[in-house]
C-alpha positions in Angstrom: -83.9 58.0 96.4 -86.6 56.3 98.8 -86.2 57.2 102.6 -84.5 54.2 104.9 -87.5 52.4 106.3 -87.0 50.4 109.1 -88.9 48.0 110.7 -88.0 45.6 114.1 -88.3 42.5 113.4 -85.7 39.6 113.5 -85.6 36.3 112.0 -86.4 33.0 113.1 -86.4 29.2 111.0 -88.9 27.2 108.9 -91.9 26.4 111.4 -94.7 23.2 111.0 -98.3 23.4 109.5 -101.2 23.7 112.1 -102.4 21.5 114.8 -101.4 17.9 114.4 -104.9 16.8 115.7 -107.0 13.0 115.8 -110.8 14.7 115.5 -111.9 11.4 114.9 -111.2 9.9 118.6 -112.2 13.1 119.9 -115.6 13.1 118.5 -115.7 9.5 119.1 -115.8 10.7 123.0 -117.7 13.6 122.3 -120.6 11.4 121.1 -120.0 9.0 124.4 -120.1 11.7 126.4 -123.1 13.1 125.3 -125.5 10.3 125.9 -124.7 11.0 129.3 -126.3 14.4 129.4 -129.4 16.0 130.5 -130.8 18.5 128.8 -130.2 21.0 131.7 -126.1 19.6 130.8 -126.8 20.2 127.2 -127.7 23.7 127.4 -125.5 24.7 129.7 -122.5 23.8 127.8 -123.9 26.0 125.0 -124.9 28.5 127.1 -123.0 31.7 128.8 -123.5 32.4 132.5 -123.4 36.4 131.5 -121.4 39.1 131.1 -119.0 40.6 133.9 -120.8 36.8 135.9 -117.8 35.0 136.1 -113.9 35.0 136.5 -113.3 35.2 132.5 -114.7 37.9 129.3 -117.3 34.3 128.9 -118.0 32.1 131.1 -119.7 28.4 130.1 -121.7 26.6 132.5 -120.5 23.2 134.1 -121.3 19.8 133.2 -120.1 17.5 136.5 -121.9 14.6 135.4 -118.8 14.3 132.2 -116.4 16.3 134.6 -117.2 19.6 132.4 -116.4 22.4 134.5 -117.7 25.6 133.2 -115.3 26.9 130.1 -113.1 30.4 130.2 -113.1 32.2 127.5 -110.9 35.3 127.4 -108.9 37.8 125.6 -107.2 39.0 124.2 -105.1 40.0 121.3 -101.6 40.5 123.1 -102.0 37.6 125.6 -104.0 36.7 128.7 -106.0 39.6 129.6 -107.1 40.4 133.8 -103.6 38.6 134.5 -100.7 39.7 136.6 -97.1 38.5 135.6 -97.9 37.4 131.8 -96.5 38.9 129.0 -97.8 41.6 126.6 -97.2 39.9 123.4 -97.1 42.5 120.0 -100.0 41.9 118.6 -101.5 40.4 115.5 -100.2 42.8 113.0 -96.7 43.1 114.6 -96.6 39.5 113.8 -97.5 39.7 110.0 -94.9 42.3 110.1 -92.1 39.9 110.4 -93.3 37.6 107.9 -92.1 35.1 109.7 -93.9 31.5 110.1 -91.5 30.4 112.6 -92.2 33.6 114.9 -95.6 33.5 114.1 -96.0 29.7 115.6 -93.8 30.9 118.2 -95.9 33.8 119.7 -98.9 31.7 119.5 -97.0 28.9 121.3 -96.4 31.3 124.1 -100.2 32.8 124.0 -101.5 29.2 124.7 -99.3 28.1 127.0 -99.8 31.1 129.4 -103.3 30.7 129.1 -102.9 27.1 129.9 -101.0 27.8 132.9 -103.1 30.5 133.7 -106.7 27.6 133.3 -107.8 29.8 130.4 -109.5 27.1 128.0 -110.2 29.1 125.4 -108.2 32.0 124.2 -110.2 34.3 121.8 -108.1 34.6 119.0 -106.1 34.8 116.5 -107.7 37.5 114.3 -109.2 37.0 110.7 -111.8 39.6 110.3 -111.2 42.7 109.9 -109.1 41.7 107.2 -108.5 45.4 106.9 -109.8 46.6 103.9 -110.2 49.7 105.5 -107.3 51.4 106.4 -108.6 53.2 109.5 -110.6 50.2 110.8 -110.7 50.6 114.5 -109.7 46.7 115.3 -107.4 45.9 112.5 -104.4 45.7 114.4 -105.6 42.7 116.2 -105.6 40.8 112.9 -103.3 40.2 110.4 -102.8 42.8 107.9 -104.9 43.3 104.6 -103.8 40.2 102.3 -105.6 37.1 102.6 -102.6 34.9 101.8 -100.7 36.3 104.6 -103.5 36.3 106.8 -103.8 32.7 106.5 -100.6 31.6 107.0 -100.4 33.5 109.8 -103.7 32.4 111.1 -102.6 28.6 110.5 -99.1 29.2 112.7 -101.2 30.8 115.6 -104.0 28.0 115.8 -101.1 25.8 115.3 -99.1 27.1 118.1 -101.6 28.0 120.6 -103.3 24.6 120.4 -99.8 23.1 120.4 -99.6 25.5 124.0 -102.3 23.4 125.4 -105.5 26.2 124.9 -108.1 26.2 122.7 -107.7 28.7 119.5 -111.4 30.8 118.9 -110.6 32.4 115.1 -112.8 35.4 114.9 -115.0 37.8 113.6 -117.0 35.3 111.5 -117.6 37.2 108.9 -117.5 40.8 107.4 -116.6 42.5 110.4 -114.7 45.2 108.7 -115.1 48.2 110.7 -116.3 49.3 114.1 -119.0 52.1 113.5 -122.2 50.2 113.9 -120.8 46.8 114.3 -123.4 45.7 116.2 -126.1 46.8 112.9 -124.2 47.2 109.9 -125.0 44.8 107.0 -122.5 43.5 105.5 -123.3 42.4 101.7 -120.4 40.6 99.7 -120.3 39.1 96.5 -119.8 35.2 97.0 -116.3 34.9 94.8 -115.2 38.1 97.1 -116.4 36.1 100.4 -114.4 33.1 98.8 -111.3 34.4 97.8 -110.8 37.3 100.5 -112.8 37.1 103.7 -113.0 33.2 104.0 -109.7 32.7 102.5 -107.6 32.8 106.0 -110.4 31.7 108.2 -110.5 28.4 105.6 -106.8 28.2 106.7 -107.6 28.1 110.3 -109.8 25.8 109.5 -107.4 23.0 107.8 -105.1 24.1 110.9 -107.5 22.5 113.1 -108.4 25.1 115.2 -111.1 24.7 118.0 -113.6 27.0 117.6 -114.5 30.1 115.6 -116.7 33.2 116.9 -119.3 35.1 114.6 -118.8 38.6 114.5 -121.8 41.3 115.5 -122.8 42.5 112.1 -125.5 40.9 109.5 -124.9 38.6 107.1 -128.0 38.0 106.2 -128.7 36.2 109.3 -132.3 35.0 109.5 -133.9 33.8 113.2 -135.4 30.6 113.7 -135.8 27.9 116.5 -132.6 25.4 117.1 -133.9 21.9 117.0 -132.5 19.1 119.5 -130.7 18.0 116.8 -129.2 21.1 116.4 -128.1 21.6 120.2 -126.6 18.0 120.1 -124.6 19.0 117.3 -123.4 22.1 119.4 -122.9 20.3 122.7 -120.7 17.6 120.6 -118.7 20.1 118.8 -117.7 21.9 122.1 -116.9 18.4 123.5 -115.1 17.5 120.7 -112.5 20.6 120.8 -112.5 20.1 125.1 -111.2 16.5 124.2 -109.0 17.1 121.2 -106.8 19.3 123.4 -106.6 17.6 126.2 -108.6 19.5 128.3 -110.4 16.9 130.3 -107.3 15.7 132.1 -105.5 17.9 134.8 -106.1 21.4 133.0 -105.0 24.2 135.5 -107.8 26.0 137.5 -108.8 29.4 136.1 -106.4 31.8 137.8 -107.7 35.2 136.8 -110.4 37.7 137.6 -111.7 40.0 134.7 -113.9 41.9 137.5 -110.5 43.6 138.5 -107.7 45.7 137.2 -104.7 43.5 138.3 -102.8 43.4 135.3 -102.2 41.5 132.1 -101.4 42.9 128.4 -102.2 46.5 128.2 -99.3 47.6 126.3 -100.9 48.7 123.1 -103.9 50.5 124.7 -101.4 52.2 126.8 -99.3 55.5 125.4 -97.7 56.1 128.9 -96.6 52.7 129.2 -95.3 52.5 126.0 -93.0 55.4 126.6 -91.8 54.3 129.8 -90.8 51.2 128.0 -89.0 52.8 125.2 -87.7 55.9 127.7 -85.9 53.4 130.2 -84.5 50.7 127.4 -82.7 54.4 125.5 -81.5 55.9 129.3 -80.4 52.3 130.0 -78.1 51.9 126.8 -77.0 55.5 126.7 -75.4 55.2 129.7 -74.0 52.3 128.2 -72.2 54.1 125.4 -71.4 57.3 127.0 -73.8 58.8 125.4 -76.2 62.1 126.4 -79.5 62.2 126.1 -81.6 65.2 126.1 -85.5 64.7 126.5 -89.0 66.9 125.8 -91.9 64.9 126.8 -94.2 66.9 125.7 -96.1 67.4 122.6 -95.1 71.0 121.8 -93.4 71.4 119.0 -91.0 74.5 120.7 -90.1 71.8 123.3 -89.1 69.5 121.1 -87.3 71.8 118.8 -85.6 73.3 121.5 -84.5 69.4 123.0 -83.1 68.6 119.4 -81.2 71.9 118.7 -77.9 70.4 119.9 -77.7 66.9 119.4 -76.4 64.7 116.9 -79.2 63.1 116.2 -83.0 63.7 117.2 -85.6 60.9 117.6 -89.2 62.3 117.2 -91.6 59.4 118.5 -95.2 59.9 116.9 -98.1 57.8 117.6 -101.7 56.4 116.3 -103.9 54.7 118.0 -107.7 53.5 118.0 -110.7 52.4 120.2 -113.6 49.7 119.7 -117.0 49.4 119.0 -117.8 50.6 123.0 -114.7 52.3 123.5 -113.7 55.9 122.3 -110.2 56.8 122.9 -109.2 60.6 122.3 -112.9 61.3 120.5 -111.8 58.1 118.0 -114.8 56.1 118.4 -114.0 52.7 117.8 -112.3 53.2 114.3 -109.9 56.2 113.5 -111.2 59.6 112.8 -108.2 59.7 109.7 -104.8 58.6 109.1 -103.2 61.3 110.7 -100.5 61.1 113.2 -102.1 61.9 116.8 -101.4 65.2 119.0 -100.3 67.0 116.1 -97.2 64.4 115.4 -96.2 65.4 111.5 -95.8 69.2 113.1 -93.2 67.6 115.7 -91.7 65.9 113.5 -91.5 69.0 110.8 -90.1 71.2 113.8 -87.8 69.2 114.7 -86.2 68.4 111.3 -86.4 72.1 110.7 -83.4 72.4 113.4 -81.5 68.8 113.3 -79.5 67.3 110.5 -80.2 64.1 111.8 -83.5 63.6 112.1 -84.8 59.6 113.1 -89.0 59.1 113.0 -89.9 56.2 115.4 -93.7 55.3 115.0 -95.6 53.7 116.9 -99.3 53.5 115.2 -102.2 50.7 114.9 -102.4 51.1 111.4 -101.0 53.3 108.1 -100.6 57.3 108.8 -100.0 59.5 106.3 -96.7 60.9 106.1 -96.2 63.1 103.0 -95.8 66.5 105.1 -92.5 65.0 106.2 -91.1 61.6 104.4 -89.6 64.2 101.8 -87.9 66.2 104.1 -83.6 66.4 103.7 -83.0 66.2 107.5 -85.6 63.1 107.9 -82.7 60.5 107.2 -84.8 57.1 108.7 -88.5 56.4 109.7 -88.5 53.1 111.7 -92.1 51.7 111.9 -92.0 49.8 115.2 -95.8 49.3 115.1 -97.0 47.9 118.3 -93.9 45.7 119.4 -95.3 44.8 122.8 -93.9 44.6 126.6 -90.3 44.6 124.8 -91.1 47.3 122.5 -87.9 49.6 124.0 -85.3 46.8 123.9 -86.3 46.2 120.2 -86.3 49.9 119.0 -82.6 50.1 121.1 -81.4 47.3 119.4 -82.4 48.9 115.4 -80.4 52.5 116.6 -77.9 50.7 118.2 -77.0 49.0 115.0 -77.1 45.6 117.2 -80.0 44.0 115.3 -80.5 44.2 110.9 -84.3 44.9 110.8 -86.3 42.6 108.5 -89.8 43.1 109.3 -91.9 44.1 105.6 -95.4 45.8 105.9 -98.3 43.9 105.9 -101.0 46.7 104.0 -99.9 50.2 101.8 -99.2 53.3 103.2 -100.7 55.2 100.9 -100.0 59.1 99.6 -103.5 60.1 100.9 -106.3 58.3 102.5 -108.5 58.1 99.3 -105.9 56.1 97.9 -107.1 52.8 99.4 -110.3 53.1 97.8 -112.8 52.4 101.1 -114.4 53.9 104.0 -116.2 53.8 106.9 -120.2 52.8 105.8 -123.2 53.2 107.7 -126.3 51.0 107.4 -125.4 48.6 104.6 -121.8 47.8 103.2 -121.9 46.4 99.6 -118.3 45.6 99.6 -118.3 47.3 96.1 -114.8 47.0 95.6 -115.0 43.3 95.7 -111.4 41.7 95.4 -109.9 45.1 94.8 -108.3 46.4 99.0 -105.2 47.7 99.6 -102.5 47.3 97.1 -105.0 45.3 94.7 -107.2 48.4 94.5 -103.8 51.0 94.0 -102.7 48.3 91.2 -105.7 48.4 89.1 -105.7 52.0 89.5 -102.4 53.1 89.1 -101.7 54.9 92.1 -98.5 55.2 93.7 -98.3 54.4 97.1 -95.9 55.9 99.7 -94.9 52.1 100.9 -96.0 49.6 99.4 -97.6 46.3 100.7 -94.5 44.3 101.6 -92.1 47.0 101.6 -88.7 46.0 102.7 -84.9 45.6 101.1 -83.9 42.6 99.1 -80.4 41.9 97.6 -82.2 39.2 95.7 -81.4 37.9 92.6 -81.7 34.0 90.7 -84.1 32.1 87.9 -87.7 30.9 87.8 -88.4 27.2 87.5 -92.3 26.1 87.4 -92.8 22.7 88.3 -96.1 20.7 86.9 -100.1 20.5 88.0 -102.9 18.3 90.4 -106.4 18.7 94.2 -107.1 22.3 95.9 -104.9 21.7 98.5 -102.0 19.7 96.2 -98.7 21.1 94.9 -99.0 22.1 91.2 -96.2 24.3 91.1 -92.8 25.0 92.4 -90.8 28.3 92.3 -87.1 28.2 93.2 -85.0 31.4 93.3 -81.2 32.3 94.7 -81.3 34.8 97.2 -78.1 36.4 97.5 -76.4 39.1 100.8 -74.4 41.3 98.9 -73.5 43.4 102.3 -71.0 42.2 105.0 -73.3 41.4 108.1 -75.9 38.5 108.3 -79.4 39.7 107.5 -83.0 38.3 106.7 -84.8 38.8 104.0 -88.6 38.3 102.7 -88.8 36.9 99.3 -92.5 37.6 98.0 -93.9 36.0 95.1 -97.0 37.4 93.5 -99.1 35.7 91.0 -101.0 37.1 87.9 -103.6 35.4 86.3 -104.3 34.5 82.8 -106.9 36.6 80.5 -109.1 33.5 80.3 -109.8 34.1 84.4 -112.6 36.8 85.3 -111.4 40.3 86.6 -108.6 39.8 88.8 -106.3 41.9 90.4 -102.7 42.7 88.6 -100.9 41.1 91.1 -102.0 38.5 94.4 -99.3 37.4 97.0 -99.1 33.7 97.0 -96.3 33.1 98.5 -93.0 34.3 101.2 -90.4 33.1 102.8 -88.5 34.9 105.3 -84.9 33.7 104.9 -81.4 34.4 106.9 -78.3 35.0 104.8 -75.1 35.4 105.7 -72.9 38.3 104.7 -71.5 37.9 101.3 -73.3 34.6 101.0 -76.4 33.1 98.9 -78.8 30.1 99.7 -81.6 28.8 97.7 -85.5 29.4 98.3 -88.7 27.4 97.1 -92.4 28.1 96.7 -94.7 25.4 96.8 -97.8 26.6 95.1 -100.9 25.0 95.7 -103.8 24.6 93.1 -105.9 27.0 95.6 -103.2 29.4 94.9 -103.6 29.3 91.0 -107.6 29.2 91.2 -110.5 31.1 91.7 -114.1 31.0 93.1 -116.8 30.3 90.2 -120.0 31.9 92.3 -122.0 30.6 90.0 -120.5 26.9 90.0 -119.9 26.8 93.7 -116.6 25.7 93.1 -112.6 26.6 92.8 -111.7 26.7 89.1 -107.9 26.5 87.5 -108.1 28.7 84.6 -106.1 27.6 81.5 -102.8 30.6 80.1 -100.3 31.9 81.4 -99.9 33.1 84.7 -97.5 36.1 85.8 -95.1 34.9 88.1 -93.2 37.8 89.8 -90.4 37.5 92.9 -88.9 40.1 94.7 -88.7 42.2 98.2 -92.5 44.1 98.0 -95.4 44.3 95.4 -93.4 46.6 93.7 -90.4 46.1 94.1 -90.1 42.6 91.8 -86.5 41.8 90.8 -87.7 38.4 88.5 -90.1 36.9 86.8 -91.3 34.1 84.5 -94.3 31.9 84.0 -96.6 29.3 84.4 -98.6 27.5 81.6 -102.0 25.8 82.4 -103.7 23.8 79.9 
């Protein structure tokens, strides 16, 4: 019997595509605008004033000839960073969590509208590299999760949203940027149909979504240093115009209102342990007061102290954590990327202590990325984990609303949690990365090899059940196939559920994984009640990358077609035939 596994996410309703956008009048004005430029204009506008120089993380300089005053570009991956009285958004990974399009738009909506309000022109994000092949990547929590399909859906709701907020979307690391030992050196080789169909996959989707502007990452790509030709910087100035003009910015957009030379504020939920538990601390007190209820605290990390706490209640919540640095910043001798999977201070020998004593043991973690939980997921008196993640400034109202019973959790995992860390196949590389594994991260690589994984990618319950029914073929981009399915709520309260399908591809296709997400939909059901979903399917979806053509190729069989509530967990399937 698998362990409940809990996760706190709620529902929202079918969102839009992108960023409606008119590039073509804004590059008309782009190209006007240019002509009346100096060269001294020109290379400013492509040209930082300098680190730490200015009010923002980068700071442009000023064009006042066009009206171009000097661009802010700032962090950060849970909202307006070096802000007061903004809100600490979960970040990236929270969001994939929910697999939910509409929240997903939502939370970028929110992003780019505070950074409008707050003159923040460009907001640098959303997150496609890492993709998080590497399951202690230091930075992976800012993206995503580790499926390119769900990395570009989410990446197209963000842009979509942000830009819809009125600030300018930067999708980053451009490209390879998979870990954060040597960023700055590393040399990161891929295979071109591996580039194609993982790593540019979701940044191609940010792409179509319109967004502004995309930042390179650190590490080589075979980079090679040359001289930029006028033409060159033209191009550059115009392109920068271009996304200043296609949102609006050249027409009453807010003076810059924050100071990144001072420690007033802004998101800092996820780097912060002690402000997490405050949050989660005062939301429990709060509703236990509520409900009559006593609560009995240890603070601490020692394992007698928290043993001792839970010796007499009913129920005993251990809280474990994981967290991670960056490139220049070591947290708790984690430098950059995550010394292991492990939970930190010694958090499996809490929880172990603890369940020795209660009956009732709950696991709330918090943690950046997958920890290893084998020394305790087993255990009789371990009756719930609930993975909150990194849920943000309302990360204590969320978790009270899962104990509480008020709230049905419906968020799915976006990567494995594997049994052990060599599971997933990857690790940290210095010098050179061959991306040897090629298509085969995460649950691709535990597929092929038949390992078991803890929690699978897309973990989460599903009462689903219903019939297959493929629809016929046509461009890249086109609908070739649709997938319909009844989902059905066999319980008695309203709840949301992820329907995943995954696609496998005919024999005549080169080496592909068993199984590839290509599509979700996150759907409310009421009690007792059952309601019909679709998958559109794109030609994209059904193809691959020829590396040697250059080129997105349909192959001709039968493809797997699998539905259900994870990627292993499938409840139907059925087929499509290309010919």
């Amino acid at each position: 019997m698998r362990k409940q596994f809990l996760f706190l996410t709620v529902a929202a309703v079918v969102s839009a595509q992108g960023f409606a956008a008119d590039w073509d009048a804004a590059y008309t004005k782009a190209k006007t605008a240019l002509g009346k430029l100096s060269q001294n204009d020109r290379l400013a506008i492509v040209s930082g004033i300098g680190w730490g120089k200015g009010p923002c993380a980068g700071n442009t300089g000023a064009a006042t000839s066009i009206g171009f005053r000097s661009l802010c570009l700032q962090d950060g991956p849970l909202g307006v960073r070096g802000a007061s009285s903004v809100t600490a958004f979960p970040p990236g990974v929270q969001a994939a969590s929910t697999w939910d399009r509409a929240l997903m738009r939502d939370r970028g909506k929110g992003i780019g509208q505070q950074s409008k309000a707050l003159g923040v022109n460009v907001i640098l994000g959303p997150v496609a590299g890492p993709l998080g092949k590497i399951p202690n990547g230091g930075r992976n929590w800012e993206g995503f999760g580790s499926d390119p399909y769900l990395c570009g859906v989410a990446m197209e709701q963000t842009v979509g949203g942000i830009q819809e907020g009125g600030a300018q979307a930067c999708a980053k690391h451009y490209i390879g940027n998979e870990q954060e030992k040597e960023r700055d050196t590393v040399n990161s080789v891929i295979d071109d149909r591996t580039l194609h169909e993982l790593y540019l996959w979701p940044f191609a989707e940010a792409v179509r979504a319109n967004v502004a502007s995309i930042m390179c990452s650190y590490n080589k790509v075979g980079v090679k240093n040359s001289q930029v030709s006028q033409g060159r910087l033209d191009d550059m100035v115009t392109r920068i115009l271009a996304s200043w003009y296609l949102t609006k910015q050249d027409s009453g957009y807010p003076a810059t209102a924050i100071n990144q030379n001072t420690n007033n504020g802004g998101p800092n939920v996820q780097g912060n342990g002690a402000t997490n538990a405050k949050l989660v601390a005062h939301a429990i007190t709060t509703r236990a007061k509520k409900s009559g209820t006593t609560i009995t605290t240890s603070t601490s990390d020692s394992t007698s102290a928290g043993a001792s706490a839970a010796q007499n209640a009913e129920i005993a919540i251990v809280f474990i954590t994981a967290d991670s640095g960056e490139g220049y910043i070591t947290v708790e001798t984690n430098a950059g990327d995550r010394n292991n999977l492990e939970a930190w201070h010694s958090g499996a020998d809490l929880v172990k202590a603890v369940a020795a004593i209660n009956k009732n043991t709950i696991v709330v973690i918090h943690s950046v990325g997958p920890i290893i939980l084998e020394s305790f997921v087993d255990l009789g008196n371990v009756k719930a984990i609930v993975w909150a993640g990194l849920p943000g400034q309302e990360s204590g109202n969320a978790l009270v609303e899962i104990l509480w019973g008020d709230a049905s959790p419906s968020g799915k995992l976006p990567y494995t949690i594997a049994k052990q860390q060599r599971d997933y196949g990857t690790n940290l590389q210095s010098g050179t990365d061959s991306f040897s594994e090629g298509l085969f991260i995460d649950y691709r690589y535990l597929d092929k090899n038949n390992i078991a994984p803890r929690f699978e990618f897309g973990f989460g319950l599903c009462p689903a059940t219903g019939n297959i029914v493929p629809g016929g073929i046509s461009s890249l981009f086109d609908i070739v196939a649709t997938v319909t399915m009844t989902l059905s709520n066999s319980g008695a309260v309203s709840g949301a559920e992820v329907a995943q399908l995954y696609l496998g591809f005919p024999s005549s296709a080169p080496s592909t994984p068993v199984r590839q997400l290509r599509g979700f939909q996150k759907t409310l059901v009421a009690g007792g009640a059952s309601t019909t979903v679709k998958f559109e399917l794109r030609r994209k979806d059904l193809s691959y990358w020829d590396a040697s053509g250059k080129r997105w190729v349909l192959p001709a069989g039968n493809f797997k077609v699998e539905v259900g509530a994870s990627s292993k967990d499938l409840r139907l399937s059925g087929s499509i035939v290309v010919t």
